[in-house]
MIRO-423906 format. One record per residue (C-alpha): residue number from 1; residue in one letter; y, x, z. Coordinates in Angstrom, 3 decimals, m for minus. Each point is the difference from the previous one (the first is absolute). Example, Ala and Ser with C-alpha at 12.3 -4.5 7.8 and 13.67 -1.06 7.14 Angstrom:
BEGIN
<site num="1" residuo="A" y="m4.500" x="12.300" z="7.800"/>
<site num="2" residuo="S" y="3.440" x="1.370" z="m0.660"/>
END
This chain:
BEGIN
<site num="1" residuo="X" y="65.022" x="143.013" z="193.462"/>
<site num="2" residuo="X" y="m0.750" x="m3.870" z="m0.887"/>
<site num="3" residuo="X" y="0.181" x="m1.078" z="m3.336"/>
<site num="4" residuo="X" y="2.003" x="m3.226" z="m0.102"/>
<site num="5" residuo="X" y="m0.406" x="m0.603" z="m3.357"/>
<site num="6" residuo="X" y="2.732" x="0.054" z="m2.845"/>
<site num="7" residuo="X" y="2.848" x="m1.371" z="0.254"/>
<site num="8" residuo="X" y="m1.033" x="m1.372" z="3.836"/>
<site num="9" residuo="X" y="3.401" x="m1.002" z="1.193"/>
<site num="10" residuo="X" y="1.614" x="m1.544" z="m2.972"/>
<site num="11" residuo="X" y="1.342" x="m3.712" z="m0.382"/>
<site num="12" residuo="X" y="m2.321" x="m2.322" z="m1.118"/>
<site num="13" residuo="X" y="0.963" x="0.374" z="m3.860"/>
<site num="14" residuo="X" y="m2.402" x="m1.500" z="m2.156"/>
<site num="15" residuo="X" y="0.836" x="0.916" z="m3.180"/>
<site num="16" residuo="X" y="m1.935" x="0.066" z="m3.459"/>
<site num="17" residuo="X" y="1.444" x="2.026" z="m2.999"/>
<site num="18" residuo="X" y="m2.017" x="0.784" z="m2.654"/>
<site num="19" residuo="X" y="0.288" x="2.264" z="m3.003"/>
<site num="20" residuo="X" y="m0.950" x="1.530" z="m3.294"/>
<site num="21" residuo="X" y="0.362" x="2.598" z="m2.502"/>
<site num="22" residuo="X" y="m1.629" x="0.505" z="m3.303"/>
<site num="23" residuo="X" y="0.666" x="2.173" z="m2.351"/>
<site num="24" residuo="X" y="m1.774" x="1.577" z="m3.105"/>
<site num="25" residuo="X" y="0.496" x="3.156" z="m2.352"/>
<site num="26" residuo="X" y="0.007" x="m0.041" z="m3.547"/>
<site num="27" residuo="X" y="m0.619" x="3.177" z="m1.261"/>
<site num="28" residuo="X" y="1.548" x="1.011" z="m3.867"/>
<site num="29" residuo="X" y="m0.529" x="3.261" z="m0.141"/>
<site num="30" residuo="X" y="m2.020" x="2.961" z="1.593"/>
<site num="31" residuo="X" y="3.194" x="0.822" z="2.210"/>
<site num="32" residuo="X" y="1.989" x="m3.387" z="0.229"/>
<site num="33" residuo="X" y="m1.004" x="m3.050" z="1.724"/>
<site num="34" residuo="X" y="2.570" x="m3.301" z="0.495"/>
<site num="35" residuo="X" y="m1.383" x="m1.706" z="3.881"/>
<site num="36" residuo="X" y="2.356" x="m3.375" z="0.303"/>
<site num="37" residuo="X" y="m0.867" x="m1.250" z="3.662"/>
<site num="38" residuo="X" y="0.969" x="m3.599" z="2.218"/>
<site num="39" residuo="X" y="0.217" x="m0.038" z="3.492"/>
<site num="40" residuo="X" y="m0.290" x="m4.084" z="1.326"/>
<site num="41" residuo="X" y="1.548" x="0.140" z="3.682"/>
<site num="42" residuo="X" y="m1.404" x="m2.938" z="2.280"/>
<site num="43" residuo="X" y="m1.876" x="m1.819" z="m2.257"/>
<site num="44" residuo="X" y="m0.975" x="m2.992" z="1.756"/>
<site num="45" residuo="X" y="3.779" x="m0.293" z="0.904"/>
<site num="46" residuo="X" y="m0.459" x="m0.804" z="3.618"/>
<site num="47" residuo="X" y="3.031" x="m0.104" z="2.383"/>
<site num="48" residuo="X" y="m0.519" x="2.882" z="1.729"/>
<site num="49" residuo="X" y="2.295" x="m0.826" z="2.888"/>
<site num="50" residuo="X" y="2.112" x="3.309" z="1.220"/>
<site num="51" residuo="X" y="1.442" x="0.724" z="3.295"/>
<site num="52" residuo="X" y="2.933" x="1.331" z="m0.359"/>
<site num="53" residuo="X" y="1.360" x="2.200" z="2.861"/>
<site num="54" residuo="X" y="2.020" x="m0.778" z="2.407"/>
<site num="55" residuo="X" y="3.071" x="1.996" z="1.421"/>
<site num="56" residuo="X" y="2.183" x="m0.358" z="3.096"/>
<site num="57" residuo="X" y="2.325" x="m2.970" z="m1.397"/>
<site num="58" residuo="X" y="m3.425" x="m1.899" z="m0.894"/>
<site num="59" residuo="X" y="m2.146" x="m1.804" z="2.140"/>
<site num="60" residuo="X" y="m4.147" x="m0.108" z="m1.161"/>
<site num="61" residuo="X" y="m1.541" x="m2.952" z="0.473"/>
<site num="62" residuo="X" y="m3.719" x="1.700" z="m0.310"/>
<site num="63" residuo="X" y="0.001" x="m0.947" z="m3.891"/>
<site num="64" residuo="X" y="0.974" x="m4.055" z="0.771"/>
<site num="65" residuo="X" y="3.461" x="0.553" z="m1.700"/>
<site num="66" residuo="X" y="0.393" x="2.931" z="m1.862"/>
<site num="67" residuo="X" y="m2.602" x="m0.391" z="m2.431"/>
<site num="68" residuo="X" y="1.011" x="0.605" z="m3.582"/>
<site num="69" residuo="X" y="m2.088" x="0.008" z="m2.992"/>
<site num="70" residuo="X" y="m1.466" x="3.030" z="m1.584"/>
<site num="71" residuo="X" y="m0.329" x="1.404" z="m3.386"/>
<site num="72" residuo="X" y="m0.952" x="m2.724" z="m2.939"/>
<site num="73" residuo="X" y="m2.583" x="1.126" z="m2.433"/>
<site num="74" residuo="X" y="1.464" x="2.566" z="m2.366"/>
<site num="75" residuo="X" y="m0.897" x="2.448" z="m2.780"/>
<site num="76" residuo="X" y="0.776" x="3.682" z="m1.836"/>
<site num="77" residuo="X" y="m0.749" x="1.142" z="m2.860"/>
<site num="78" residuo="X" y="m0.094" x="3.436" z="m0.572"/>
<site num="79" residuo="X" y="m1.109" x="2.233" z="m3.479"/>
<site num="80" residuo="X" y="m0.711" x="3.876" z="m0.031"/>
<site num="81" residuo="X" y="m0.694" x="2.599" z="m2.605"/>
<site num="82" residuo="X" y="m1.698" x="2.662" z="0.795"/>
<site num="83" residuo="X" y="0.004" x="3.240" z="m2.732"/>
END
């Protein structure tokens, strides 16, 4: 055994997505608590170029053509109650 390292033979895919979620419980009783919550998805909205893959009535071009853009920054909200 030689450790190659992680993810050793994939394409050259230098992508940057970067996210958050915050969330904080109010409590109104001994036994219930509201928690509303917001996830941010790719914050800095970079590209994030994806590589979509290719089948037998494609050709790849090694990521020169079929580059398409990724997901754009996006966000959830989100509210529980627990009892």
């Amino acid at each position: 055994g030689h450790d190659t390292g992680r993810d050793r033979f994939r394409r050259n895919d230098p992508g940057f997505d970067w996210n958050i979620h915050v969330q904080r419980p109010w409590q109104f009783s001994d036994r219930y608590s509201l928690i509303p919550s917001i996830d941010v998805f790719n914050i800095t909205n970079n590209a994030n170029l994806l590589y979509p893959a290719c089948n037998e009535l494609q050709t790849c071009f090694q990521g020169t053509i079929l580059q398409v853009p990724g997901d754009s920054r996006r966000m959830q909200f989100g509210v529980r109650l627990e009892f």
